[in-house]
Backbone bond lengths (Angstrom), bond angles and torsions (degrees), N, CA, C in turn:
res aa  C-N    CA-C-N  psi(-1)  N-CA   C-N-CA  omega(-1)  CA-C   N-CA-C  phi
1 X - - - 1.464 - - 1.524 109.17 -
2 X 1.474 105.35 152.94 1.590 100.82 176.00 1.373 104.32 -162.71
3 X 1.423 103.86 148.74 2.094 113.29 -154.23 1.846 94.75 -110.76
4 X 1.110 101.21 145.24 1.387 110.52 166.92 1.729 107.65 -144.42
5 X 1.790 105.19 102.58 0.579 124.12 126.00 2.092 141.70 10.20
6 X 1.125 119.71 73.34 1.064 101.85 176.82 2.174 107.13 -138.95
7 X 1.686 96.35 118.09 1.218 96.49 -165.93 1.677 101.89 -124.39
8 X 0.816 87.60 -44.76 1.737 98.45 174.70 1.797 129.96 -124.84
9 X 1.212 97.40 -1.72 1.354 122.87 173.05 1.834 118.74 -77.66
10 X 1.139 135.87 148.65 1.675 119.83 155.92 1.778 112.28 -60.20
11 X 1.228 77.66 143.98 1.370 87.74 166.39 1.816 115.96 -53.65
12 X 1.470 101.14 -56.64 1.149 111.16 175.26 2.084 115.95 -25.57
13 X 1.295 94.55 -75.53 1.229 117.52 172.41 2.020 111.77 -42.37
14 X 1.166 101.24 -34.90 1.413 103.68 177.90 1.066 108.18 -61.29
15 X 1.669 121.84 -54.45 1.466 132.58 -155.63 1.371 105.57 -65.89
16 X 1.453 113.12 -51.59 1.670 134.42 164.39 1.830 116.16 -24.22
17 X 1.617 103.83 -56.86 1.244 107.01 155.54 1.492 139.80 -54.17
18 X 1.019 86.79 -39.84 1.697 106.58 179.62 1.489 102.41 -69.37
19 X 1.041 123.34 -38.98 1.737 118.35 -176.39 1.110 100.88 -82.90
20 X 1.362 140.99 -48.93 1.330 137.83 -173.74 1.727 108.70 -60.94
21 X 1.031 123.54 -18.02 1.366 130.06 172.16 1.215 106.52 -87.59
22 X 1.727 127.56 -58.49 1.644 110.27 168.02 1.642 117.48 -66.57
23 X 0.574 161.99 -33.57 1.332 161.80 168.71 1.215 116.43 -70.10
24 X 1.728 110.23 -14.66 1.684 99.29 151.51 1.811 143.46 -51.95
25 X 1.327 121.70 159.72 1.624 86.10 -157.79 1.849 110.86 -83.81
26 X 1.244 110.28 -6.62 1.067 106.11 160.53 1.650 142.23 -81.73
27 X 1.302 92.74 -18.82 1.391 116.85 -169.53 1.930 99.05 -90.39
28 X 1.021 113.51 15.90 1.866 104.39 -165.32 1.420 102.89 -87.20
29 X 1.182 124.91 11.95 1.860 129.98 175.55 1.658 93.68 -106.75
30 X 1.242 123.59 -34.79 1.738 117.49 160.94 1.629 102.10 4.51
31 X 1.463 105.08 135.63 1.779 105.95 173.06 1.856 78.50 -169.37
32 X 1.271 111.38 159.30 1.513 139.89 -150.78 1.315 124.59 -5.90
33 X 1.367 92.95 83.50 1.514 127.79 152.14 1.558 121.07 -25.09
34 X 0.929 123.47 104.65 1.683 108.50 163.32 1.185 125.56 -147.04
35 X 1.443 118.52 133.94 1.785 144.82 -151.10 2.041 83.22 -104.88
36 X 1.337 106.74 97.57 1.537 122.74 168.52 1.505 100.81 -79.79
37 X 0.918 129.47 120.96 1.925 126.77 168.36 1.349 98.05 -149.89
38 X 1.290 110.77 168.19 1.625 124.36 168.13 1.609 132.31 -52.30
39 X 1.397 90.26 117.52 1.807 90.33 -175.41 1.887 122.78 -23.56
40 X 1.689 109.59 -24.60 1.308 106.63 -169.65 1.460 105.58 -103.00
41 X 1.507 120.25 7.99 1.384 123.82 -179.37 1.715 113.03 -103.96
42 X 1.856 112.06 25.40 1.163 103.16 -161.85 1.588 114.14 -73.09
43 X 1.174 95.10 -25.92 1.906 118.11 -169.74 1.566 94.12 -91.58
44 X 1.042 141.75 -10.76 1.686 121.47 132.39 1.274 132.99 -66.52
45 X 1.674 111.47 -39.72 1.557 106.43 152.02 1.314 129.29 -39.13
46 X 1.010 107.08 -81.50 1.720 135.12 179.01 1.925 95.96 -27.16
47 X 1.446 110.23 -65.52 1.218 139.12 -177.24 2.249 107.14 -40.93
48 X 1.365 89.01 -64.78 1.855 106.10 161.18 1.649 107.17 -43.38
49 X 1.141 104.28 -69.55 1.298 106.41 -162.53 1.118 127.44 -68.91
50 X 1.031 119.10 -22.12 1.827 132.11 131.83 1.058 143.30 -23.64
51 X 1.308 120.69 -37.35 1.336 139.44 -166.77 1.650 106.93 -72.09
52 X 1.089 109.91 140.07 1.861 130.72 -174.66 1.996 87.03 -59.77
53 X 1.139 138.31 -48.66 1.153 135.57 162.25 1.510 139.35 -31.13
54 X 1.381 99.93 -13.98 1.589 108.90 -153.89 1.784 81.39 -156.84
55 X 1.675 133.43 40.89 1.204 109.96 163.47 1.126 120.16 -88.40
56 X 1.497 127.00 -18.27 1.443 121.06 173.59 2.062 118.80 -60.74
57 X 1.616 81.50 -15.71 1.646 71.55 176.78 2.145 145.73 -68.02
58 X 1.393 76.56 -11.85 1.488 104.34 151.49 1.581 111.65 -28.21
59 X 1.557 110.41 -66.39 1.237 137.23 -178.68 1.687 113.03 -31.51
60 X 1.592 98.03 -49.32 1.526 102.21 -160.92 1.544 92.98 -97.32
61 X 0.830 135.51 13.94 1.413 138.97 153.12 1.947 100.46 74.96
62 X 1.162 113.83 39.18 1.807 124.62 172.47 1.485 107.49 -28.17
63 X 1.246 126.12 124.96 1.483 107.60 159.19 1.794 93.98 -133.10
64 X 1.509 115.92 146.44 1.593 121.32 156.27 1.476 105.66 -80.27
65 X 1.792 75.75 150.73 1.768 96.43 179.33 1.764 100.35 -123.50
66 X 0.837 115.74 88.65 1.569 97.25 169.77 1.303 131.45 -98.64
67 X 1.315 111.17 141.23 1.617 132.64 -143.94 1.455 110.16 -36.88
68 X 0.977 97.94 -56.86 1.907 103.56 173.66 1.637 115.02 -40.33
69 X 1.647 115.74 -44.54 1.441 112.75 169.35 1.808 107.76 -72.89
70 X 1.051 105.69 -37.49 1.521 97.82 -170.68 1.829 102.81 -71.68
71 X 1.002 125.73 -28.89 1.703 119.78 164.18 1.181 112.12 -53.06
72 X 1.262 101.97 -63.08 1.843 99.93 177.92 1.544 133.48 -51.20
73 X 1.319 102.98 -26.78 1.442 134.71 137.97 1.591 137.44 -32.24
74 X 1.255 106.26 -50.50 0.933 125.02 -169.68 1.365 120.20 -111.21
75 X 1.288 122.71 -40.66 1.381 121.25 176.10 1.623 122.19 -84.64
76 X 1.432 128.61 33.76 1.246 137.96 143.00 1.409 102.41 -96.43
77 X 1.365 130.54 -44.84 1.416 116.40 -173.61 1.514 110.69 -75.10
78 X 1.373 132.77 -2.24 1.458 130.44 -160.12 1.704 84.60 -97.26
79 X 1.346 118.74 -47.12 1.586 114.96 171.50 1.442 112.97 -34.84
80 X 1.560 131.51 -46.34 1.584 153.42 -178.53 1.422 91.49 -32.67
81 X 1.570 129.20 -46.16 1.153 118.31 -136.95 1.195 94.95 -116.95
82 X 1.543 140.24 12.92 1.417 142.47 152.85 1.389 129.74 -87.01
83 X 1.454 105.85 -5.69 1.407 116.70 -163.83 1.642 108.62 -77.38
């Protein structure tokens, strides 16, 4: 798996990264992809990933994470590490 980050960046530019990392030659076993951005940037995701530019990305199996799910996510396991 591998996270990309997108907070202040385009989306565009995120996705760009993200392929250049799966389609690297080491990276070609890559499997769940995920474009983390802000809960209110989902319909730019969605919107990116759409694009006639980016149809092979299907392939690498992309999913968004937006922040609000990844907290909820995350803050039972951050407890893990007080015990």
């Amino acid at each position: 798996a591998a996270f990309e980050v997108e907070h202040s960046t385009t989306i565009y530019s995120g996705i760009v990264r993200m392929l250049d990392l799966a389609r690297g030659s080491e990276a070609q076993a890559l499997e769940g992809l995920l474009l983390v951005a802000p809960d209110k940037r989902e319909a730019d995701v969605r919107e990116q990933l759409w694009r006639p530019a980016f149809s092979r990305i299907a392939d690498l199996k992309v999913r968004y994470l937006p922040y609000g799910r990844l907290r909820r996510i995350v803050r039972p396991l951050s407890a893990l590490g007080r015990v």
